[in-house]
C-alpha positions in Angstrom: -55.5 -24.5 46.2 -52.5 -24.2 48.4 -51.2 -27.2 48.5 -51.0 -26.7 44.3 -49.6 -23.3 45.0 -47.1 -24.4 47.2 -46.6 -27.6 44.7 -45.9 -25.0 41.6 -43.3 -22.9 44.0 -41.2 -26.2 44.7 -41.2 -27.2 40.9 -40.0 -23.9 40.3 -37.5 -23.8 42.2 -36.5 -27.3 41.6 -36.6 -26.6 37.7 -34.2 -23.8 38.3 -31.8 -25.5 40.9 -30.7 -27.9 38.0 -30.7 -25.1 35.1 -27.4 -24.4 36.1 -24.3 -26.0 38.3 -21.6 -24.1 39.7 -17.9 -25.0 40.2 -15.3 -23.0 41.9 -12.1 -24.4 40.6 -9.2 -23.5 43.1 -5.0 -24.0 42.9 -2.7 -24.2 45.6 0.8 -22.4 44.0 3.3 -23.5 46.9 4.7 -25.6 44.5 5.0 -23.5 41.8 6.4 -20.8 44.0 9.4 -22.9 44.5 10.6 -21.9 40.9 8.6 -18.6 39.9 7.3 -16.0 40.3 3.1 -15.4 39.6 2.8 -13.1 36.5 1.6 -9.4 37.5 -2.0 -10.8 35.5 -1.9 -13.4 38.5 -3.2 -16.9 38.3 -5.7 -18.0 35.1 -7.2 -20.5 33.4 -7.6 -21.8 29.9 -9.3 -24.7 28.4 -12.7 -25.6 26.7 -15.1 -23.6 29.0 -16.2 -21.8 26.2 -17.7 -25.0 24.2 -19.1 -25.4 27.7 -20.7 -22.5 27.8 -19.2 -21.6 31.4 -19.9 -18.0 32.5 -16.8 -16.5 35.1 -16.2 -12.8 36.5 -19.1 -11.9 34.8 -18.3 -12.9 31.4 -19.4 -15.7 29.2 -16.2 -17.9 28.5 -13.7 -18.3 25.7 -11.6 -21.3 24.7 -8.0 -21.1 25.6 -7.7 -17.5 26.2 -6.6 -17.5 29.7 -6.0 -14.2 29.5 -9.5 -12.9 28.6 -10.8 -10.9 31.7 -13.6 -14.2 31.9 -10.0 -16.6 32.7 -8.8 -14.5 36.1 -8.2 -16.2 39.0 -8.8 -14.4 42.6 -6.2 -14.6 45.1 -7.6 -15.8 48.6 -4.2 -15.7 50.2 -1.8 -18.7 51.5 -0.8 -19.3 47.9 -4.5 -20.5 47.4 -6.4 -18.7 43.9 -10.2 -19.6 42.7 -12.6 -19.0 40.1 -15.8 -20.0 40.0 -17.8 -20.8 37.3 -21.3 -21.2 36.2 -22.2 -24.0 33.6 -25.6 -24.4 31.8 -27.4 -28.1 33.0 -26.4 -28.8 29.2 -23.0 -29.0 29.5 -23.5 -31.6 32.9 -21.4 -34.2 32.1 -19.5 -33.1 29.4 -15.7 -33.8 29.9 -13.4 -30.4 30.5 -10.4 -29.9 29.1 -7.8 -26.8 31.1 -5.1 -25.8 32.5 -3.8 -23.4 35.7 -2.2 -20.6 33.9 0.4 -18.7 35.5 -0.1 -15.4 33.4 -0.3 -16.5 29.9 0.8 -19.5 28.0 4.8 -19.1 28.2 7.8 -20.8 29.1 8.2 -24.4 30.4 6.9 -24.4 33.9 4.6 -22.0 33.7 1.6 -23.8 32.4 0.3 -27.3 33.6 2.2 -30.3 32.7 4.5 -29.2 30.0 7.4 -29.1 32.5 9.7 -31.7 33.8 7.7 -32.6 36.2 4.4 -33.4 34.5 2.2 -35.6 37.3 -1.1 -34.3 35.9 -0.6 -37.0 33.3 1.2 -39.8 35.6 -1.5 -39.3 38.4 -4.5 -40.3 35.8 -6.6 -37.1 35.4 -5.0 -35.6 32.5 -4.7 -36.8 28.5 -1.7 -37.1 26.2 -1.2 -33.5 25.6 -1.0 -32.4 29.6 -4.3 -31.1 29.7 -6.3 -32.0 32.7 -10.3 -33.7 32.3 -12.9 -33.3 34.3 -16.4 -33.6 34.2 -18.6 -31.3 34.6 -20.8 -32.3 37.8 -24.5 -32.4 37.9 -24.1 -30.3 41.4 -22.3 -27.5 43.0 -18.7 -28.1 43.9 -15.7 -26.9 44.9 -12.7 -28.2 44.0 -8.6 -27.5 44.9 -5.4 -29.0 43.3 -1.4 -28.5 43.7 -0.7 -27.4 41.0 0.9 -30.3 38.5 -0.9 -32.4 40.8 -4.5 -34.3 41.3 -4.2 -34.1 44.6 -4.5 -31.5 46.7 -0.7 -30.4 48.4 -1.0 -32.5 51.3 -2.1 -35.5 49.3 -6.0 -35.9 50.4 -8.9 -35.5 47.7 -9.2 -32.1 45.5 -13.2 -32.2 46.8 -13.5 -29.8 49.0 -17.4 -29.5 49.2 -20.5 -30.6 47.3 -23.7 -28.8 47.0 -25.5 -29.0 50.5 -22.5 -30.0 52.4 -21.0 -26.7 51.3 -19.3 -24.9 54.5 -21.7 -22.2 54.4 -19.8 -18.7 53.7 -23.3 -17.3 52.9 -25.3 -17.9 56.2 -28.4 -14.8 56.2 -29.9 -13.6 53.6 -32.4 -11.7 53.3 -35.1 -9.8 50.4 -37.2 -6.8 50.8 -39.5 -5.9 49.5 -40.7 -8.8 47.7 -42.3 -8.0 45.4 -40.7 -5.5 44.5 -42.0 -2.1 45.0 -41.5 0.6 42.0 -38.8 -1.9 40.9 -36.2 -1.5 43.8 -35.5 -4.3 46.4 -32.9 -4.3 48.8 -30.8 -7.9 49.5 -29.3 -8.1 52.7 -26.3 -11.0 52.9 -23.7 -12.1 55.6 -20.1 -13.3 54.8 -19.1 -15.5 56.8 -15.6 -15.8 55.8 -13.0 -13.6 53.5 -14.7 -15.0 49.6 -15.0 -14.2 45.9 -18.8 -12.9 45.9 -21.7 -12.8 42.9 -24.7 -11.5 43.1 -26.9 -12.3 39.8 -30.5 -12.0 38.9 -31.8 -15.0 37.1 -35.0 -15.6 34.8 -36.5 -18.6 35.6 -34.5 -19.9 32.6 -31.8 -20.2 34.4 -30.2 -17.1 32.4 -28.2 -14.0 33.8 -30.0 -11.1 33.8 -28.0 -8.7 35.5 -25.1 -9.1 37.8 -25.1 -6.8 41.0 -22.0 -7.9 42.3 -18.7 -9.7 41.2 -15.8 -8.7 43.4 -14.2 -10.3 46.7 -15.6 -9.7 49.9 -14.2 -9.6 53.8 -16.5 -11.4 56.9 -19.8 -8.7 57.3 -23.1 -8.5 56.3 -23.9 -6.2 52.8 -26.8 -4.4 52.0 -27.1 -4.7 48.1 -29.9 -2.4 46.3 -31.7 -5.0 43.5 -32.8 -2.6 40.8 -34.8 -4.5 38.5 -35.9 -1.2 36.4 -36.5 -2.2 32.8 -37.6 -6.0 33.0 -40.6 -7.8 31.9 -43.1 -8.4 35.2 -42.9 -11.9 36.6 -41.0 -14.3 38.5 -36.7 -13.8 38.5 -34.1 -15.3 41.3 -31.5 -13.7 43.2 -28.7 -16.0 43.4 -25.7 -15.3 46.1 -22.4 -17.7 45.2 -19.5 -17.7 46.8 -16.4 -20.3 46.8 -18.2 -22.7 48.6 -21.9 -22.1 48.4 -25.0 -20.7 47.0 -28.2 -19.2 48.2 -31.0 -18.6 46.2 -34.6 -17.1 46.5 -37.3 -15.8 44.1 -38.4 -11.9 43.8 -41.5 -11.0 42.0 -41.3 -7.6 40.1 
């Protein structure tokens, strides 16, 4: 009987590891700098993550609209900005369409490969109209351009990490009680380094229930209350991401 038990827990979790993927897309602006100056709204992004169905900041995605609170980029300092996003295992895959924004769609130079110096399309991973394509990966990734470019600035590969070769930000974590006890929990989680942190509950559909946190977070370890008041009993998963990994383990209210 516990060999079945244990057998049900690893399906479980298995089933639920590939109900989603997450991708932090990141875009070193050194380049860019050279010229501008980044819009007060900061870096963006805008392309077809809504047909995608990719979730960011909290907010389910629209087309295009990098100026939609879902399309804001995080500045991690040293001209380096991220945003991570969460597809469905649907949209694994499918190919990508977008752009780095800087602000809003504007003037020549400001978005992606409508300037002079358009090496998205010359350097192969963008079509005719400028607009870089990507698949979507069937695991977590992160990923960093220069902007224009397919490259990173110094030249070497944009792929920085993939799923358990992650450099771990997220190193302890920790849930308690479990299960939970007159609906409260309490996560405990380190930082390794200075990272754009989420903290979701997830049914074991793979769907956002309630997101706890969504903000950037310095080196330290948190101590994150889980109120699950108002949910069905059963089996959900807390899910830590940051840029360059993911943690997650299952809670029973």
């Amino acid at each position: 009987m516990k060999k079945i038990l244990l057998s049900l827990i690893a399906l479980t979790a298995i089933n639920f590891a590939y109900a989603q993927v997450i991708v932090t897309y990141q875009v070193d602006v050194t380049k860019l700098l050279a010229t501008h100056t980044i819009a007060g709204n900061g870096m963006r992004v805008g392309g077809t993550f809504g047909t995608e169905q990719g979730t960011a900041n909290g907010f389910s995605m629209i087309d295009w609209a990098p100026t939609d609170t879902s399309g804001r980029m995080t500045n991690l300092g040293g001209n380096l900005w991220s945003i991570t996003v969460t597809f469905p295992s649907a949209s694994v895959g499918d190919t990508l369409q977008f752009k780095f924004v800087d602000g809003n769609w504007g003037p020549i130079g400001t978005n992606e490969a409508d300037g002079p110096d358009d090496t998205i399309v010359t350097e192969g991973c963008a079509n005719s109209g400028g607009n870089r394509v990507f698949a979507v990966p069937s695991t977590d990734e992160t990923l960093q351009w220069c902007y224009d470019h397919c490259t990173r600035c110094d030249g070497s590969s944009p792929l920085a990490s993939t799923g358990i070769n992650a450099i771990n930000n997220v190193a302890v974590f920790s849930l308690s009680p479990n299960p939970a006890v007159n609906e409260l929990s309490t996560l405990v989680y380190t930082v390794n380094a200075a990272s754009q942190v989420n903290v979701s509950l997830y049914n074991e559909l793979g769907q956002v229930v309630k997101v706890y946190v969504n903000t950037l977070r310095p080196a330290g370890t948190y101590n994150q209350p889980i109120d699950l008041a108002g949910l069905s009993r059963g089996t959900y998963f807390i899910r830590v991401n940051t840029e360059s990994n993911s943690i997650a383990s299952k809670i029973t209210l």
